[in-house]
N, C-alpha and C positions, 0 to 999 in steps of 0.2 A: 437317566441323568441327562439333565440340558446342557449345554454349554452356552457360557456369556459367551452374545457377539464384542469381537473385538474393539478397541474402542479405535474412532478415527480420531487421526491427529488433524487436531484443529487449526485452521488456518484465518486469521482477520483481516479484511476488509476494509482499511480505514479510508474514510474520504477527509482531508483535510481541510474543507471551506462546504461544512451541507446547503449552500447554495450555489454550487457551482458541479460535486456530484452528490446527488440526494442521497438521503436512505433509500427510497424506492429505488435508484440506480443501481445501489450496491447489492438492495436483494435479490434485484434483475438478475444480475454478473454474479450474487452467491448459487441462486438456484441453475445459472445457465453452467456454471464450474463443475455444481455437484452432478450433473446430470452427465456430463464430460467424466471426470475426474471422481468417482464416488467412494477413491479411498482414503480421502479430507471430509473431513464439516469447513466449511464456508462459514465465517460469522461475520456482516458486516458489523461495524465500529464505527462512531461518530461522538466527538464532545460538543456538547451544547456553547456556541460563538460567543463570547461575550467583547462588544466594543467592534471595528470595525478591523480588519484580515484585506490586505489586499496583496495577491501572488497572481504575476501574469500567466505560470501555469494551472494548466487544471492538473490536481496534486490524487493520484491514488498510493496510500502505505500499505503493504503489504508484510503482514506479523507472520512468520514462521518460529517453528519452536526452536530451531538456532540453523545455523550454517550448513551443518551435514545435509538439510532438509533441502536445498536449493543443488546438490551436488547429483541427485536421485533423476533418474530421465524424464521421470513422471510432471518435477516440475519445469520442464519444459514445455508442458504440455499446456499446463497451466498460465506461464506467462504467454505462450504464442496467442491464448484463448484472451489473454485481459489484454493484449498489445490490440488484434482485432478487434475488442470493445474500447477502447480506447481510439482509436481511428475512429470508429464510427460515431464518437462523440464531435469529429469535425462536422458533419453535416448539419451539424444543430445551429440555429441562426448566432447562437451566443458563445459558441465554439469554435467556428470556423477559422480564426485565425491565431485560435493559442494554443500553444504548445503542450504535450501531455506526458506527465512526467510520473513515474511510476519506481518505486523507491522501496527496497524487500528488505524488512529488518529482522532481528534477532530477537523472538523476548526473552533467551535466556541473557545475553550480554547488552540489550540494549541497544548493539550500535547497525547501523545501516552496512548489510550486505551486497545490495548491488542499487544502482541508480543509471535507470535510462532515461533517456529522452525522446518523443519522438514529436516532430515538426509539422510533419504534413499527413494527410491521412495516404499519400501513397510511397510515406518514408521509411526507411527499414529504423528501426529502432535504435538510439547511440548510445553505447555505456557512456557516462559520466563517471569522472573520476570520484570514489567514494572518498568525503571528506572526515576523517577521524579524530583531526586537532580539535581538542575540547579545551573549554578552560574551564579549569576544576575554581569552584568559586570559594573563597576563603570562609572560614566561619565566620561567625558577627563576635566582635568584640565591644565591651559593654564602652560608653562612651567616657569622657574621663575630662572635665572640663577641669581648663588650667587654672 
């Protein structure tokens, strides 16, 4: 009798501008995780840009399957490894003087768990306060001329 190997809890990858971190970046940073960390699947994520996106950070989302996942030692491991990939995108001519902002959310709740920031590539990395005010958007109501 075999047994199923266990499955890994899968973790995404998003880069929010794929002109700023590629998909080839993020397979970089999945295959350099998994090779680290080999009790996740890495999966980078990217939506196809439509119209023009302009953010003075270079943005990486980090999808965890909720909160409890960020509390585990393991991902500490994880974010030390994407904080040092993240520095090392300063030495790139198109990088060098933006900030790198890296942002771990929930897909069970949706909402962003933690948000750093880091400035320089020999900066310690700064929580930012995670912002939770949403505004819940009204339904459409049919139009009703006078």
């Amino acid at each position: 009798m075999s047994e199923e190997p266990e499955a890994r809890q899968e973790i995404l990858l998003e880069t929010i501008n794929p002109s700023d971190l590629t998909p080839d970046d993020l397979w970089d940073l999945a295959e350099s995780l998994a090779s680290k960390v080999p009790d996740f699947q890495f999966v980078p994520a990217y939506e196809d840009q439509h119209g023009a996106g302009v953010s003075w950070h270079e943005v990486l989302r980090i999808w965890v399957e909720n909160e409890d996942v960020i509390k585990g030692g393991i991902f500490g491991v994880i974010l030390e490894h994407v904080y040092d990939a993240m520095r090392d995108r300063f030495k790139r001519p198109d990088g060098k003087k933006r900030p790198k902002s890296i942002i771990v959310s929930s897909k069970e709740s949706r909402q962003e768990i933690l948000n750093v920031t880091i400035d320089a590539p020999d900066s310690q990395p700064v929580e930012v306060e995670v912002n939770i005010r949403m505004r819940v958007i009204p339904p459409k109501r049919p139009r009703i001329d006078g």
